[in-house]
C-alpha positions, 0 to 999 in steps of 0.5 A: 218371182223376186230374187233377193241377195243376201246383202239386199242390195239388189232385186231381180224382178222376173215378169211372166207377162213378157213372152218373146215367142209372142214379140217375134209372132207379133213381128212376123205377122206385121211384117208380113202383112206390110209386105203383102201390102207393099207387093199389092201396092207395086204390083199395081202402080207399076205393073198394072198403070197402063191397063189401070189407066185405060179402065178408068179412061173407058169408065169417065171419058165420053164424047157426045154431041148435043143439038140444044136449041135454047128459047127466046126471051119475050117480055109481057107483050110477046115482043123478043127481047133476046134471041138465041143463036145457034154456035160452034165451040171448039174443044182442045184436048192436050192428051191428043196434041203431047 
């Protein structure tokens, strides 16, 4: 709806699109969803970390021994040309030590 003055020195455009009910909808419910995420995202940072940590430690570290005898490399007479010796290796794992 267009008011127009008499002296027509100004126009006051009323736009029936914009509803502030809508706006203060459309900003609650995005608050509210950032909040919920933010909550979640705490609640498992800071409240969960040990419990979480442990999880993920049962689930990827595994310790396994394996007896692994390599073969000898022969050249095209059967003579051994290298010969694979059984070794130890040692492992640091600092978690264990700080």
């Amino acid at each position: 709806m267009i008011y127009i003055s008499k002296k027509k020195r100004y126009f006051k455009i009323k736009n029936k699109t914009f509803n502030n009910k809508r706006m203060l909808l459309l900003f609650l419910l995005i608050t509210f969803i950032s909040s919920v995420v933010f909550i979640r995202i705490f609640f498992l940072q800071i409240i969960q970390s040990k419990h979480l940590t442990h999880q993920s430690d049962l689930r990827s570290l595994r310790t396994r021994i394996e007896i692994i005898q390599r073969g000898n490399i022969k050249d095209r007479l059967g003579n051994l040309i290298a010969v694979s010796l059984p070794v130890k290796s040692i492992c640091f794992d600092p978690q264990f030590f700080f």
